[in-house]
Backbone as JSON, one array per atom type, in Angstrom:
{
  "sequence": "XXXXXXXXXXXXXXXXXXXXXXXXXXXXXXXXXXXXXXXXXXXXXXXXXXXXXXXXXXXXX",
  "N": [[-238.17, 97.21, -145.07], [-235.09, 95.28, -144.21], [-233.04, 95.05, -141.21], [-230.75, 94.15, -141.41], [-230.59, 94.14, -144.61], [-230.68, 96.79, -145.01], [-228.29, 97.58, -143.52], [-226.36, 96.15, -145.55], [-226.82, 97.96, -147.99], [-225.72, 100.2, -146.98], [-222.75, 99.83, -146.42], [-222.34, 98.86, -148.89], [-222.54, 101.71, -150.05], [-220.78, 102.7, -149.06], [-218.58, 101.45, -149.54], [-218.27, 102.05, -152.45], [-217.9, 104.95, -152.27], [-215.66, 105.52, -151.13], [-213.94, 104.15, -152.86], [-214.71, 105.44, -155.26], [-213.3, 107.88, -154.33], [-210.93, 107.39, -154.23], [-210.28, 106.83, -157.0], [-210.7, 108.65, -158.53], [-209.17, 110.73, -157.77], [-206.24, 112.69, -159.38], [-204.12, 114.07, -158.25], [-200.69, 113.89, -158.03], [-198.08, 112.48, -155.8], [-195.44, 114.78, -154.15], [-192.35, 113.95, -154.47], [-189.57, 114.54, -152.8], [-185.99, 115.35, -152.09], [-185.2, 117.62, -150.86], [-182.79, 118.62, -151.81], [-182.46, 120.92, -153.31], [-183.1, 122.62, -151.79], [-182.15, 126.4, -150.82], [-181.35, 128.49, -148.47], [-182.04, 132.13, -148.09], [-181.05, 135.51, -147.09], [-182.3, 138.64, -146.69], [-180.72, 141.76, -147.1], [-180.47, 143.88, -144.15], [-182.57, 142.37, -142.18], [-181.35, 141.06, -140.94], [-180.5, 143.22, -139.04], [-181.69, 143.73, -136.44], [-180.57, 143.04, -133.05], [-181.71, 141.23, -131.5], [-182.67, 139.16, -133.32], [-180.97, 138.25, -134.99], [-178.56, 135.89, -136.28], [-176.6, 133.61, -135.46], [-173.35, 132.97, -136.99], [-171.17, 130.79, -138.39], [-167.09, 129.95, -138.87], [-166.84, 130.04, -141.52], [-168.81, 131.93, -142.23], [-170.96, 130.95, -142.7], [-174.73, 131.11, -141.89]],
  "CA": [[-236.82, 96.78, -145.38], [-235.0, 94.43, -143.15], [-232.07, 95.85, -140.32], [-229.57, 93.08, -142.47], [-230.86, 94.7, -145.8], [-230.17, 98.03, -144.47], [-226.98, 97.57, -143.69], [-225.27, 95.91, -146.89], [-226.86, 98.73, -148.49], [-225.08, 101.54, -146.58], [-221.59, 99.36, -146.57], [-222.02, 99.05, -150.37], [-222.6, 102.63, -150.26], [-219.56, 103.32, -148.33], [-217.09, 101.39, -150.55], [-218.49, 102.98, -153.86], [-218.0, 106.19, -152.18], [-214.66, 105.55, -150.64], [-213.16, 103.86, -154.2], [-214.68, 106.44, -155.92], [-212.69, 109.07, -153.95], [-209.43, 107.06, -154.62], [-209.85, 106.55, -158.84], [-210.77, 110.36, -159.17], [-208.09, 111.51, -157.84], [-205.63, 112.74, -160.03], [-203.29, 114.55, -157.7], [-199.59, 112.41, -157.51], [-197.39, 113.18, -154.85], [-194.45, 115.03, -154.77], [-191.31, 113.18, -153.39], [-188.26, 115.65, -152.95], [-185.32, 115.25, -150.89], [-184.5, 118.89, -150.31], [-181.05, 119.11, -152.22], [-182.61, 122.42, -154.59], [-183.4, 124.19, -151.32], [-181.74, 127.56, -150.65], [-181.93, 129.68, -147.98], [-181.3, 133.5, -148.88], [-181.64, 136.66, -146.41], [-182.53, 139.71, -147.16], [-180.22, 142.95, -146.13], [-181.39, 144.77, -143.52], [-183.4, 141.78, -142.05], [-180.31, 141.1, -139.67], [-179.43, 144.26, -138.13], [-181.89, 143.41, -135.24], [-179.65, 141.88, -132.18], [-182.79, 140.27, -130.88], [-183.21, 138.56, -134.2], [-179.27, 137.76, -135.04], [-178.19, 134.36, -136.55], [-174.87, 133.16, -135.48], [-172.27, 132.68, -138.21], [-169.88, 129.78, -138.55], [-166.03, 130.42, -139.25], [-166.7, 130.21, -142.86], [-169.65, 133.0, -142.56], [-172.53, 130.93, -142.9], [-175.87, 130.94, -140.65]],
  "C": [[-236.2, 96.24, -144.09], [-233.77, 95.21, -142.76], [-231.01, 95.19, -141.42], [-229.55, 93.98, -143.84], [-230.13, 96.1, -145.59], [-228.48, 98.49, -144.24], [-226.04, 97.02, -144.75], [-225.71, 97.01, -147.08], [-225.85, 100.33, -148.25], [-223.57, 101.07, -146.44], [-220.99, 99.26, -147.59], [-221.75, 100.57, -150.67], [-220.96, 103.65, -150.21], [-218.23, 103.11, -149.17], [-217.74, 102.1, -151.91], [-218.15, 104.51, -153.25], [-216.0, 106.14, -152.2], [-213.96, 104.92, -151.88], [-212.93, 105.2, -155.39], [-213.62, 107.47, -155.31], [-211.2, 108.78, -154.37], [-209.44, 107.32, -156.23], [-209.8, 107.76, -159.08], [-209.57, 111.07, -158.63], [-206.56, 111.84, -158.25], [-204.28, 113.63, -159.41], [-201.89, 113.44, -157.55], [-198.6, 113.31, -156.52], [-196.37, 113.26, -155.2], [-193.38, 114.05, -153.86], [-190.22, 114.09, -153.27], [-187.03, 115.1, -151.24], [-185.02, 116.46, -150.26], [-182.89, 119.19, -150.75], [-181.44, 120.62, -152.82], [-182.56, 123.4, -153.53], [-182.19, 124.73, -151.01], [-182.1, 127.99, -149.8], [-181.04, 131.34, -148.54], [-181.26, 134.43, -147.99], [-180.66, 137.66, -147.16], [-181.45, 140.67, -146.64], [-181.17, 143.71, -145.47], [-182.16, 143.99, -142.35], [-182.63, 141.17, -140.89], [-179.79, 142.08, -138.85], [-180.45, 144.05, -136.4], [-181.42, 142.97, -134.0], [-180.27, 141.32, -131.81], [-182.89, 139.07, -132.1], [-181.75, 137.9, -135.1], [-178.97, 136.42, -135.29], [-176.85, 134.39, -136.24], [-174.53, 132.26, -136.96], [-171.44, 131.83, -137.85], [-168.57, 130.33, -138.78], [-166.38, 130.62, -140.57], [-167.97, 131.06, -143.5], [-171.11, 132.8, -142.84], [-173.66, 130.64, -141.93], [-175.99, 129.79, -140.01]]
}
């Protein structure tokens, strides 16, 4: 088999592999802006002073 031969073969190989990996995959991405998140803490989980969030005037972290 010739060096030329050789190589289409493993370039063909490469896009059938690399297409294939795109069509099969059925995963879609998520897009989110972050409006749903929440943060919450726990009681108890602040009494640390090492570990202490400062509060705003209006009480929040």
């Amino acid at each position: 088999m010739s060096n030329e031969l050789r190589i289409r073969i493993t370039h063909f190989l490469l896009l059938i592999n690399l297409f294939g990996c795109n069509l099969l995959n059925t995963e879609k991405t998520i897009i989110d802006d972050g409006e749903g998140i929440r943060f919450t803490f726990d009681d108890g989980l602040n009494d640390d002073p090492r570990f202490r969030l400062p509060k705003d005037e209006n009480g929040f972290y």
